[in-house]
C-alpha positions as CSV (number, residue, x, y, z in Angstrom):
1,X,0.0,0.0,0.0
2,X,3.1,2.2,0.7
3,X,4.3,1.9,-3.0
4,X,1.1,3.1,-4.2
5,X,0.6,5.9,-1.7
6,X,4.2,6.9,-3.0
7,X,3.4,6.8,-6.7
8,X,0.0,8.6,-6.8
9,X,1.7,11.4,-3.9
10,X,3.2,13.8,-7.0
11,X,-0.7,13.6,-8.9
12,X,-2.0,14.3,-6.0
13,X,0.4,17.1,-5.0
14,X,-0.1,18.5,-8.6
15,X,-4.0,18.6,-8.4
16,X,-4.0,20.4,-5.0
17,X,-1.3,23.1,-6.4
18,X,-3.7,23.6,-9.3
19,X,-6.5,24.0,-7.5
20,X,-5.6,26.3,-4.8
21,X,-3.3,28.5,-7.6
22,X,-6.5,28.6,-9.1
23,X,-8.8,29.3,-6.4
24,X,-11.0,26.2,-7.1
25,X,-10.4,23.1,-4.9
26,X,-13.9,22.5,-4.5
27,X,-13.8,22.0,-7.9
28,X,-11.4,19.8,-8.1
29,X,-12.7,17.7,-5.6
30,X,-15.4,17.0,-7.5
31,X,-13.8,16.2,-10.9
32,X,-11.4,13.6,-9.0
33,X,-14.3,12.1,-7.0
34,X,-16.7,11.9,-10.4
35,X,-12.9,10.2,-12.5
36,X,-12.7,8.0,-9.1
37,X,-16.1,6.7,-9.4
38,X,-15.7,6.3,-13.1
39,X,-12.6,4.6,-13.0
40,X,-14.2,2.5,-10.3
41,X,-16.9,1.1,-12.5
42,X,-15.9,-2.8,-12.7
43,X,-17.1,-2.2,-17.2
44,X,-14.5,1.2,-17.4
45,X,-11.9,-0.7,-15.4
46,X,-11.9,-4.0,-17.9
47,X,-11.7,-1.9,-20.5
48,X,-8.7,0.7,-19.3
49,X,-7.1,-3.0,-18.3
50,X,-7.0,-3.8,-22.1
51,X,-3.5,-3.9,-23.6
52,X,-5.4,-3.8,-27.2
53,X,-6.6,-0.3,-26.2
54,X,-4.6,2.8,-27.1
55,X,-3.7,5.5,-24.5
56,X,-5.8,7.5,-26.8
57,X,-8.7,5.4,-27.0
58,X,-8.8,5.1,-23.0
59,X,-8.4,9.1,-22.9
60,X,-11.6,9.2,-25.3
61,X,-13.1,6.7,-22.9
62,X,-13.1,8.3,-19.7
63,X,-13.3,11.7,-21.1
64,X,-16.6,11.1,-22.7
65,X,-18.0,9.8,-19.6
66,X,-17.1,12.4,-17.4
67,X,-14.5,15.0,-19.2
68,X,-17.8,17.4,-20.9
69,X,-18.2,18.4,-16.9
70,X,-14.9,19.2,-16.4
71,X,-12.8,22.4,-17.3
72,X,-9.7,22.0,-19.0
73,X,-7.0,21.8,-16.1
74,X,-9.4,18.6,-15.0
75,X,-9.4,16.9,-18.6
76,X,-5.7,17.4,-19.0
77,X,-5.1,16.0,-15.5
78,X,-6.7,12.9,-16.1
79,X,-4.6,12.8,-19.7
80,X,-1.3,12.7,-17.9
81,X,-2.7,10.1,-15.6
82,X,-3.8,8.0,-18.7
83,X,-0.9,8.6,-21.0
84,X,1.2,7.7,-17.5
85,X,-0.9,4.7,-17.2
86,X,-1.2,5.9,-13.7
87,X,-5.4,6.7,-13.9
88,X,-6.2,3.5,-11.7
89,X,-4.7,5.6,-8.8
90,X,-7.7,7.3,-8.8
């Protein structure tokens, strides 16, 4: 559990820095709890899981579930944690 508490630190260090530079934690609170419970779902999590799927194509996935309610800084965030293969740390 340590080793994972140690990877995800920096992500989670970056979202707070971004949300309190940009006055809107609340904000990103939400978007991480609404990826968390996306990422969470047992269909989304076989599919990021599947080697034949592109970074891109698991970007398009989780963005079109939740990334229309989410301003940019949010979308891009959970883009580096796709394209870092690093999104089930959510």
């Amino acid at each position: 559990m340590a080793e994972l508490t140690t990877i995800a630190r920096p992500y989670a260090q970056a979202a707070f820095a971004l949300g309190q530079e940009g006055n809107s934690l609340p904000v990103w609170g939400e978007a991480l709890h609404l990826a968390e419970a996306v990422v969470a779902d047992p269909k989304v999590a076989a599919a990021l899981d599947n080697p034949k799927l592109t970074a891109g194509d698991k970007e398009s996935l989780v963005l079109s579930i939740c990334g229309e309610r989410r301003g940019a800084e949010q979308r891009g965030f959970l883009r580096v944690l796709i394209e870092a293969d690093r999104i089930a740390l959510l």
